[in-house]
C-alpha positions as CSV (number, residue, x, y, z in Angstrom):
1,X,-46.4,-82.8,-259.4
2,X,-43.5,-80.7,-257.4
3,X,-41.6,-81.9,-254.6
4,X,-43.6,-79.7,-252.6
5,X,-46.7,-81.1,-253.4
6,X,-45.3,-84.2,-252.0
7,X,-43.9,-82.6,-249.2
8,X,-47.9,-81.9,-248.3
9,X,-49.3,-85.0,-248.6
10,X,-47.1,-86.6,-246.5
11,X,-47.5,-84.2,-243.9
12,X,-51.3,-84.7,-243.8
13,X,-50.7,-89.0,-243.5
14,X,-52.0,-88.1,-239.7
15,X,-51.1,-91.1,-237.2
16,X,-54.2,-92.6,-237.6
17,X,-54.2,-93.2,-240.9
18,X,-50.2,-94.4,-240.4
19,X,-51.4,-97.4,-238.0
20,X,-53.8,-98.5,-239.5
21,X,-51.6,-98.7,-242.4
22,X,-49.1,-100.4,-240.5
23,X,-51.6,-102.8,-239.4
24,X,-52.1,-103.8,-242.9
25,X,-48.4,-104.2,-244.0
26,X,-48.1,-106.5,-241.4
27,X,-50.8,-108.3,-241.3
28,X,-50.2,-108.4,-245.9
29,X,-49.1,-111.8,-247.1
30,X,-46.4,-110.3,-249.3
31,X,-46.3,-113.3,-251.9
32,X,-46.1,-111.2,-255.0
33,X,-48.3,-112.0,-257.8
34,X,-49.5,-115.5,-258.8
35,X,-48.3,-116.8,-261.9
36,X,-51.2,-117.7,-264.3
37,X,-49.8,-120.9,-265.5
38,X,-48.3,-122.6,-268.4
39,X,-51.4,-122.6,-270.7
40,X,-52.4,-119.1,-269.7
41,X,-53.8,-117.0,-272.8
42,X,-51.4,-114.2,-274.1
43,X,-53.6,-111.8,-272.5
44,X,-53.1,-113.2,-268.9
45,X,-49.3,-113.3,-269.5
46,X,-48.9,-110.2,-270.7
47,X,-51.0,-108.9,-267.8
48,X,-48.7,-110.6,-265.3
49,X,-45.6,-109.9,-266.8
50,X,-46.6,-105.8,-267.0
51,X,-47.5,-106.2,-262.7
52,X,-43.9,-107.8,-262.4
53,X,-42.7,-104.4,-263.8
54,X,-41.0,-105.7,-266.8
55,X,-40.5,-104.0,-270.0
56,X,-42.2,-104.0,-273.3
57,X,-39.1,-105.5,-274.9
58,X,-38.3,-108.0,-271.8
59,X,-42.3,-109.3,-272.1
60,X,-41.7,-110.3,-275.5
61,X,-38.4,-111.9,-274.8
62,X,-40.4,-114.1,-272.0
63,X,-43.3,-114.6,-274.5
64,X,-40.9,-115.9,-277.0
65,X,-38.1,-118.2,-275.5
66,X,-40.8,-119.5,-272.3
67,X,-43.7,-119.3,-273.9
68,X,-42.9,-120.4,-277.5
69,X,-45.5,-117.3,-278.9
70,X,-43.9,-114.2,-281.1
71,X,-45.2,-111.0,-280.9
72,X,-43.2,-107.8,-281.9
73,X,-43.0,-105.0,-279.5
74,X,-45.3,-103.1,-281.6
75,X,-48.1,-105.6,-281.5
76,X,-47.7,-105.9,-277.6
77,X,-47.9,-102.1,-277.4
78,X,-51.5,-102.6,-279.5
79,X,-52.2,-104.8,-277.2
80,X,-51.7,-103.3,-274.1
81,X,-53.9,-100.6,-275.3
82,X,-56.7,-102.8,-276.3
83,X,-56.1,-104.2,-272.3
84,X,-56.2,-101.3,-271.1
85,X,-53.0,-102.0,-269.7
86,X,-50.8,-98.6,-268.4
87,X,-48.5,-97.5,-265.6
88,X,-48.1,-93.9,-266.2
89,X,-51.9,-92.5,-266.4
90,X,-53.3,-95.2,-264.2
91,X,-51.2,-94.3,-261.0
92,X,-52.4,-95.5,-257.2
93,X,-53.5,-92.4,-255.2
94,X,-50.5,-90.4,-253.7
95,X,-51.4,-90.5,-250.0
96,X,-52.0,-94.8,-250.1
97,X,-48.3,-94.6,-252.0
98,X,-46.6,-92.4,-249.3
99,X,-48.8,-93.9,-246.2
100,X,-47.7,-97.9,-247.2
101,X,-43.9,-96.1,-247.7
102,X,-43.6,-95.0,-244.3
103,X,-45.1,-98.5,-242.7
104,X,-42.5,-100.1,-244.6
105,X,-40.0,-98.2,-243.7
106,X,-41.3,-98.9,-239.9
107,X,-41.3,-102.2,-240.6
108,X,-37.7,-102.4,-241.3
109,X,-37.7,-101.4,-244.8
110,X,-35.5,-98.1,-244.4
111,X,-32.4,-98.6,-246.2
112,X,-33.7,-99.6,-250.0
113,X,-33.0,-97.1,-253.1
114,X,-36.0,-96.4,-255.0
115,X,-36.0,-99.0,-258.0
116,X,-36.2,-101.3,-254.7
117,X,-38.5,-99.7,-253.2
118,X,-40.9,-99.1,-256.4
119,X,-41.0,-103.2,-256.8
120,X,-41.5,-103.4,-253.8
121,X,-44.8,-101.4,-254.1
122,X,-45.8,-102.3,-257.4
123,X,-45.3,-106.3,-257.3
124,X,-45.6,-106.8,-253.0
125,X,-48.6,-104.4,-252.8
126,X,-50.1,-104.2,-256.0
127,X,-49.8,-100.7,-256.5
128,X,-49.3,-99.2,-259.7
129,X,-46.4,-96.3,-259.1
130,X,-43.8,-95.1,-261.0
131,X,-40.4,-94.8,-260.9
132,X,-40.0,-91.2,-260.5
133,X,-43.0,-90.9,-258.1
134,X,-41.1,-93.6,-255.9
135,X,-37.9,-91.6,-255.9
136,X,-40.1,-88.5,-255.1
137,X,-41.5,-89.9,-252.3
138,X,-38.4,-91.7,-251.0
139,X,-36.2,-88.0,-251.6
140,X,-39.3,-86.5,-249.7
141,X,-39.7,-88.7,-247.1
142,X,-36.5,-89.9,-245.9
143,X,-33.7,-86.9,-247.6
144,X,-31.1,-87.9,-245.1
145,X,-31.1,-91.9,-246.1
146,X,-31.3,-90.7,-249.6
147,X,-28.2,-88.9,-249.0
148,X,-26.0,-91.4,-247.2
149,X,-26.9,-93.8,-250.2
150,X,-25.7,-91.5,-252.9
151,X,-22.1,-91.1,-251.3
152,X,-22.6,-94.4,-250.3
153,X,-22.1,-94.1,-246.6
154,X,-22.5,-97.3,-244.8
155,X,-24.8,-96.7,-242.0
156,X,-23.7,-97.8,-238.7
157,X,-25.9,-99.4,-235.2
158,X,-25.1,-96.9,-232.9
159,X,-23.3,-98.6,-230.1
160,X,-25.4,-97.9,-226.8
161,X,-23.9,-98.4,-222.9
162,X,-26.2,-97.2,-219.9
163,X,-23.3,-96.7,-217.4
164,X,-19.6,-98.4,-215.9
165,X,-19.6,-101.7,-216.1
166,X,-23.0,-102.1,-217.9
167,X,-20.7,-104.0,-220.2
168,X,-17.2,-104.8,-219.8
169,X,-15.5,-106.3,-223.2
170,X,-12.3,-109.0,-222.5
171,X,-10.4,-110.0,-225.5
172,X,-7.4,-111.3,-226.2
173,X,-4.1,-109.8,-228.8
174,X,-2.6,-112.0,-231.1
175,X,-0.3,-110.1,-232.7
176,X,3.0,-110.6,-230.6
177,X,2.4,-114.2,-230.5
178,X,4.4,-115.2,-232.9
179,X,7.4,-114.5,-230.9
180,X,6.1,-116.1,-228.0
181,X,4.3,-112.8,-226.0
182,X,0.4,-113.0,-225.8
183,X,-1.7,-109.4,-224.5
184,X,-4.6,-109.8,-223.0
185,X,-7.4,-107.0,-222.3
186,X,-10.3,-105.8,-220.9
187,X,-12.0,-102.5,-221.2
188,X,-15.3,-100.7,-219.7
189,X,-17.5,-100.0,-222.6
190,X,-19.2,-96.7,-221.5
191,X,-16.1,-94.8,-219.9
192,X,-13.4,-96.8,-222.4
193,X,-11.3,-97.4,-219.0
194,X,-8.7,-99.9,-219.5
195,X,-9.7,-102.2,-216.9
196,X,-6.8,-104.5,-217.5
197,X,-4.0,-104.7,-220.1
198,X,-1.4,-107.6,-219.3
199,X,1.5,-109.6,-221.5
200,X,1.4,-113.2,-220.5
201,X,3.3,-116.0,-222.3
202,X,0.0,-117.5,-223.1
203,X,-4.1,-116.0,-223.4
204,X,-5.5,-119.0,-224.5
205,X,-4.9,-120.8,-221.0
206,X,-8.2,-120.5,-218.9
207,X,-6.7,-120.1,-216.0
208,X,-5.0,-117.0,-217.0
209,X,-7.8,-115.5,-217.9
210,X,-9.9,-116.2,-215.0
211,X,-7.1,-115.3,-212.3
212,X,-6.7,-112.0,-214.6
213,X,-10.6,-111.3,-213.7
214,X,-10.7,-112.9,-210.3
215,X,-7.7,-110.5,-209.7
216,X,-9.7,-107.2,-210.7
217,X,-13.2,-108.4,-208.9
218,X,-11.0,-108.6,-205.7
219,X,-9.2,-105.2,-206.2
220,X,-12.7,-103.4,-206.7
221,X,-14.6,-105.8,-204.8
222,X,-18.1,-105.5,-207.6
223,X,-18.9,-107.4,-209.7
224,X,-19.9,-105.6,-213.4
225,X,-23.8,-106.1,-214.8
226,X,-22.0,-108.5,-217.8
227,X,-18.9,-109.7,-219.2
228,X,-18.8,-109.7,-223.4
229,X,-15.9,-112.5,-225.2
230,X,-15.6,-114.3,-227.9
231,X,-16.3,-118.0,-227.9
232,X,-13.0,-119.5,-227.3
233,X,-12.4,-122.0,-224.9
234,X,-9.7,-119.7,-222.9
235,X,-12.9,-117.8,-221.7
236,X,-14.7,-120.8,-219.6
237,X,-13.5,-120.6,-216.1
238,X,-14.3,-116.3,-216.3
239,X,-17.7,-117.1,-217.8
240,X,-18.5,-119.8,-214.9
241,X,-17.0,-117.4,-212.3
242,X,-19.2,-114.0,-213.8
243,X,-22.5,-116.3,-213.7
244,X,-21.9,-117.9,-210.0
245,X,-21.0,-114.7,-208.6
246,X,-24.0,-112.9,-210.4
247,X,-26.3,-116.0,-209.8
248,X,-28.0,-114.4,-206.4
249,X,-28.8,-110.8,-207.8
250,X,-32.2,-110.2,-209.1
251,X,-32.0,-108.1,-212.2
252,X,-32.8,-109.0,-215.9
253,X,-28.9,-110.0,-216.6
254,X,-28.1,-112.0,-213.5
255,X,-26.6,-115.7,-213.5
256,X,-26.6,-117.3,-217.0
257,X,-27.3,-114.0,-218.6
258,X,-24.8,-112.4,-217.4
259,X,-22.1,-113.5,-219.8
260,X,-22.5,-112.7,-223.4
261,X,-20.5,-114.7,-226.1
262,X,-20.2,-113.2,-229.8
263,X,-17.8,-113.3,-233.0
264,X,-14.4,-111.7,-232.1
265,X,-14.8,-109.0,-234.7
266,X,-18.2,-107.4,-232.9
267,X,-16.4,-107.1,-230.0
268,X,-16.5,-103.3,-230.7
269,X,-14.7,-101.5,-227.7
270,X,-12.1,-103.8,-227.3
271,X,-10.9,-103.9,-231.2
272,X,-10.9,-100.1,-231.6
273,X,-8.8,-100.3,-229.1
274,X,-6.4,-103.1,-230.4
275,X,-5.9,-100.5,-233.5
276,X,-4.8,-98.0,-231.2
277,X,-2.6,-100.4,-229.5
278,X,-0.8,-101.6,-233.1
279,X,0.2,-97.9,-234.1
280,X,1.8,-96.7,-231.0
281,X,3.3,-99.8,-229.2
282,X,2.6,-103.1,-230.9
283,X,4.1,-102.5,-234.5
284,X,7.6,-100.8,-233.1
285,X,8.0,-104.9,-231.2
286,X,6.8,-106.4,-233.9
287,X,9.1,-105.0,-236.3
288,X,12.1,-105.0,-233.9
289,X,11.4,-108.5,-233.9
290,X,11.2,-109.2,-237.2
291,X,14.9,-107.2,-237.6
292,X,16.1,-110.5,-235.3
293,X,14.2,-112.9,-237.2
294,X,15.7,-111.5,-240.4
295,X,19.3,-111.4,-239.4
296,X,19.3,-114.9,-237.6
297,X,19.1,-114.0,-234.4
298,X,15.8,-115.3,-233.6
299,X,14.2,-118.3,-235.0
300,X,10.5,-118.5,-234.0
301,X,9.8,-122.3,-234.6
302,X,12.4,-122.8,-231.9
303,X,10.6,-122.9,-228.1
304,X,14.3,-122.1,-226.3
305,X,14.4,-118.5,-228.3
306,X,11.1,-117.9,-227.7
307,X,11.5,-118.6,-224.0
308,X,14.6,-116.0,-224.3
309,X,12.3,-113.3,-225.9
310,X,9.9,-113.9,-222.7
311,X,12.9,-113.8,-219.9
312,X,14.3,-110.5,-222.0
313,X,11.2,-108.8,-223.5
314,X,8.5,-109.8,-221.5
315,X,9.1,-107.4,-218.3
316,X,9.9,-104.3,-220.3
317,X,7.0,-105.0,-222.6
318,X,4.7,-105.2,-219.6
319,X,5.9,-101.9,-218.2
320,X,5.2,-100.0,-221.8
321,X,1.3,-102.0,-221.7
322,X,1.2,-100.1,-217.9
323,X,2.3,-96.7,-219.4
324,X,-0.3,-97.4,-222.8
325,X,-3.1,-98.0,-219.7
326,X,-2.2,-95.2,-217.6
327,X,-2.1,-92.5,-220.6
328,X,-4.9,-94.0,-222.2
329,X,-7.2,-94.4,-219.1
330,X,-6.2,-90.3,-218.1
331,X,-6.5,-89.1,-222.1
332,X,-9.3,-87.1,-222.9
333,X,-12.0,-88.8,-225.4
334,X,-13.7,-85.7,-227.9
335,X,-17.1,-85.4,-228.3
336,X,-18.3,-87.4,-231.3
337,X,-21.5,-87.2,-233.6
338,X,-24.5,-86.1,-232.1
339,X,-26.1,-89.3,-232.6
340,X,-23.9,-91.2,-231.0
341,X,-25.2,-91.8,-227.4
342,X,-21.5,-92.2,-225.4
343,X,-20.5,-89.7,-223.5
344,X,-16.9,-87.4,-223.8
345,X,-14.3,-86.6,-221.4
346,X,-11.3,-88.3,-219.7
347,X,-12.0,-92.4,-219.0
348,X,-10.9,-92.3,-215.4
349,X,-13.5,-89.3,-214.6
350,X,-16.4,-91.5,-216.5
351,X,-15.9,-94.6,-214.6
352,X,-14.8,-93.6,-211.4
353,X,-17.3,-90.3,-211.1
354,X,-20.6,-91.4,-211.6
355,X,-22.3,-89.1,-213.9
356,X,-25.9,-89.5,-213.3
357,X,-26.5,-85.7,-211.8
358,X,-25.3,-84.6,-215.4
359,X,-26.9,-87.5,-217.5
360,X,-30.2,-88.9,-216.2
361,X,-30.2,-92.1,-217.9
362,X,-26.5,-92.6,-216.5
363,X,-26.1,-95.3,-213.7
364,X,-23.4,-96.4,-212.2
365,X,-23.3,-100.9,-212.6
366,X,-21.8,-101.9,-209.8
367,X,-23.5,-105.2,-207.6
368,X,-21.2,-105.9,-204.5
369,X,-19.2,-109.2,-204.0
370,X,-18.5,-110.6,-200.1
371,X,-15.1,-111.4,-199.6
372,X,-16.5,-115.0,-198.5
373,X,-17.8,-115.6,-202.4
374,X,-14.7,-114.6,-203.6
375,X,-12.3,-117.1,-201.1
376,X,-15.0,-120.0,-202.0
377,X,-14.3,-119.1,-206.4
């Protein structure tokens, strides 16, 4: 049977047919097959083995070292015969193979090669498929998944943002720290606005971090739909501040719900943008400071030289973060993979312009804050 031919069946698996078929994956209690037991005839065991999708030469292997019985692959292929015990000529129909294929892979199970998959039918479902009819129907069915597992291309969530501050992502950079200067961030995760880029002697002080975000919700005077961090205790008074001053709005994300905590590393937006920051600004400071560590003019374990790299550095370093913010907030962002759901263009224009006259799903998340809620945090 061509590829074609396949390519026909599954168009006719109507959407009927795929429901109720979905119906009965999930509703299947996907235990495999129950083992006969210890004092099972040689029949039974040989029956079981085969529905596990072992080989002739693996059954006997079990047969012999689990079992305690000998029988030569010859004999078990006389055997099998007698059973009338085959894969090949004793296949499950094509359309019940391709309709409980595509309910899996509704079901979750989309990213499996075909030996996977063809356990997966023969021992979860009871179906009796081969291999090259599962790799038929997988190549037919889903070409570009096939593809991307060949060259081994890792397949990525696509990250998805409704509007400005839908989500804002805060973060803090350790990589100066060493030397006694700590950058801390925040960035708008539809637009990719800088929102605030700041060198402090410290970001693991709370305070710090919630004066940093106290500072930007009076400039702006809104209040963004949530605030994503990490779970580090530097982040307490800013999550205690987002959920009071969200607690009175009414939407799904208001008040507790408004503050999502996550691992450091998933913080997407904010650590593509600490790589950008390493290769043009933080790596130039980090080896100039290394240059002073190596000739003796700076020892790090000392807290009076790191207080001198603060009264020398910290200004000037400051004044290169505002430049990074200024040219990266006004650069222009190029239109990615068509999949990917984020708009193009120049950050400033994406946050400040809202863009919902040219994409309809586009809304711009802003909920107002009173000058009196802000005096009383």
């Amino acid at each position: 049977m061509n590829l074609r031919t396949y390519e026909n069946i599954i168009l006719q698996v109507g959407g009927n047919d795929l429901l109720c078929c979905l119906l009965c994956v999930a509703d299947h209690d996907v235990t495999g097959i129950p083992y006969p037991g210890d004092d099972a005839s040689v029949p039974e065991l040989v029956q079981y083995y085969h529905q596990l999708c072992y080989t002739s030469l693996q059954i006997c292997g079990f047969l012999l070292f689990v079992h305690g019985t000998f029988m030569s692959c010859s004999m078990l292929k006389r055997l099998k015969r007698r059973l009338n015990i085959r894969r090949r000529n004793n296949q499950s129909p094509l359309p019940t193979v391709v309709r409980t294929i595509l309910a899996l892979h509704r079901n979750g199970l989309s990213n499996v090669g075909y030996r996977y998959m063809w356990r997966t039918l023969n021992i979860g479902f009871g179906l009796c498929v081969t291999q090259s009819r599962a790799r038929l129907c997988l190549r037919t069915i889903d070409q570009q998944g096939v593809l991307n597992r060949s060259h081994r291309v890792l397949r990525r969530r696509v990250y998805y943002n409704r509007g400005p501050n839908y989500l804002i992502h805060v973060d803090g950079y350790d990589k100066l720290k060493p030397y006694g200067i700590a950058i801390h961030g925040a960035i708008d995760g539809y637009s990719r606005k800088l929102l605030w880029l700041i060198a402090s002697p410290s970001n693991n002080n709370p305070r710090y971090v919630g004066y940093w975000y106290l500072n930007w919700i009076k400039q702006r005077k809104m209040l963004p739909r949530v605030v994503r961090s990490d779970a580090g205790t530097e982040n307490v008074i800013m999550r205690d501040l987002q959920r009071s001053l969200r607690h009175n709005q009414n939407d799904e994300m208001s008040g507790q719900n408004s503050f999502l905590v996550g691992r450091s590393v998933a913080n997407q937006r904010i650590e593509r943008l600490w790589g950008t920051l390493k290769t043009s600004f933080t790596q130039f400071w980090r080896n100039r400071f290394q240059d002073f560590q190596d000739t003796g003019l700076l020892n790090v374990s000392c807290p009076v030289h790191k207080e001198c790299v603060r009264f020398c550095f910290l200004s000037v370093i400051q004044h290169q973060l505002d430049m990074f913010a200024e040219n990266w907030n006004s650069h222009r962002i190029r239109r990615q993979r068509a999949e990917v759901v984020t708009p193009s263009g120049i950050p400033n224009m994406l946050y400040t312009i809202s863009q919902r006259s040219l994409v309809e799903e586009t809304v711009h998340f802003l909920y107002h804050v009173t000058y009196k809620q802000l005096t009383i945090s």
